[in-house]
C-alpha positions as a printed Julia matrix, in Angstrom:
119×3 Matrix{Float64}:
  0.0    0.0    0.0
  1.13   3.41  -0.89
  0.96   6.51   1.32
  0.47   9.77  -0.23
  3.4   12.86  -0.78
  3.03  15.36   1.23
  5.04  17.24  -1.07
  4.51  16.22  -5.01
  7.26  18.28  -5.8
  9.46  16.65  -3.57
 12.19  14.15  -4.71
 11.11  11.05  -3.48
 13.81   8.35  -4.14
 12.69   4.7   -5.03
 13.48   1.81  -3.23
 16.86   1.02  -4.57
 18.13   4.16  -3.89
 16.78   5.23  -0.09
 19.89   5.62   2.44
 20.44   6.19   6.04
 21.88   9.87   5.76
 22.8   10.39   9.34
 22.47   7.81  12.41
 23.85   9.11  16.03
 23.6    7.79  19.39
 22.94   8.84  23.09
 22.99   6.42  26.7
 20.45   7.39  28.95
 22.51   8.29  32.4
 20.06   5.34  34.42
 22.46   3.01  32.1
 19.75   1.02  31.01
 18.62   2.76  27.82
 19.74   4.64  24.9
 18.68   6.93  22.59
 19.47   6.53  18.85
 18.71   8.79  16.21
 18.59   8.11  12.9
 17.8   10.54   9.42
 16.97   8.76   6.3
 16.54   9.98   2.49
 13.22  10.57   1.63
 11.18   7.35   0.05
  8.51   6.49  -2.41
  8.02   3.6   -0.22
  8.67   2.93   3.23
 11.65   0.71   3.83
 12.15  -1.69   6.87
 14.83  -1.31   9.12
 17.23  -3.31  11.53
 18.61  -1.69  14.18
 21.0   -3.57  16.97
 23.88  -2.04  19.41
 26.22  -4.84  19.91
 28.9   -4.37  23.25
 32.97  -5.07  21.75
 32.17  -8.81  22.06
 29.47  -8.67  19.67
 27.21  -9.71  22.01
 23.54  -7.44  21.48
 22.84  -5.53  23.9
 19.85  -3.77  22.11
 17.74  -4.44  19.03
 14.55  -3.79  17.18
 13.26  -3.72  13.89
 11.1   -0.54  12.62
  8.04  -1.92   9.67
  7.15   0.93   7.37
  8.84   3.92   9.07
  6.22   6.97   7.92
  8.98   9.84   8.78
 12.63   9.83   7.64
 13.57  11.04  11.2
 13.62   8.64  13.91
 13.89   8.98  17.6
 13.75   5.96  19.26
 14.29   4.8   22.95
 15.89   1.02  23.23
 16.08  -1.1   26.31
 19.68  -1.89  27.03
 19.25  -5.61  27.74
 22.41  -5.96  30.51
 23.09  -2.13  32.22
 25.86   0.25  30.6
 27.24   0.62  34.37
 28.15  -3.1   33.6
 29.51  -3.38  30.38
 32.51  -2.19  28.64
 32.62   1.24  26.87
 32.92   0.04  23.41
 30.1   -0.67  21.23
 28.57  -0.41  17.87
 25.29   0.44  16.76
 24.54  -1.1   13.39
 21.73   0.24  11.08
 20.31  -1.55   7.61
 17.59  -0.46   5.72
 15.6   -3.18   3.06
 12.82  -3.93   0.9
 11.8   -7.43   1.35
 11.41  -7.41  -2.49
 14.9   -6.4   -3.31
 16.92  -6.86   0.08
 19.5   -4.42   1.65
 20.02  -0.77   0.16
 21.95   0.45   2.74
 23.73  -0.38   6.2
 25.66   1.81   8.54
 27.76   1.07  11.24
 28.9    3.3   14.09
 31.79   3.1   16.67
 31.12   4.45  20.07
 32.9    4.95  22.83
 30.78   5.5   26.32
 32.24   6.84  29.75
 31.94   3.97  32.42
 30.71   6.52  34.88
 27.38   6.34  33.76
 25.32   7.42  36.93
């Protein structure tokens, strides 16, 4: 199902071409959340999206998937799964967008380094 343009003279981009523009990333001080941001391209249709913050063993720490995103700017709170105050201060948070027709059109990875003295 299509939504409609808000904007017809807008460039929307089609599926093959839609891209993670910007992704950033915040811990909550509790050290049991964190805040990730992430600014996509605009679309003709709305991607999926894969989103998981893995600690420097790979292990995952936080994840969710995001079905037919209706903005391009995300916000989103995820539940850290084992407490920052507990973990190492190296992670990654790893973003992919797809089309279950056509697969992956874009993935971004990001390196992060947190203080341990999360309060």
């Amino acid at each position: 199902m299509e939504f409609f343009l808000a904007n017809p003279s807008h460039k929307y981009l089609p599926p093959a071409d839609t891209r993670l523009v910007e992704i950033r990333t915040d811990p909550n001080p509790d050290g049991k959340h964190l805040r990730a941001l992430l600014n996509l391209t605009s679309f003709q249709q709305k991607p999926q999206l894969e989103i998981s913050f893995n600690n420097s063993r790979a292990e995952i720490v936080a994840t969710t998937s995001i079905v037919e995103p209706a903005e391009t700017k995300l916000d989103l709170a995820m539940h850290i799964r084992k407490s920052l105050k507990d973990a190492d201060s190296h992670f990654t948070l790893s973003a992919t967008i797809y089309y279950p027709e056509i697969g992956e059109v874009d993935h971004r990875l990001l390196s992060i380094v947190f203080p341990l003295t999360l309060h």
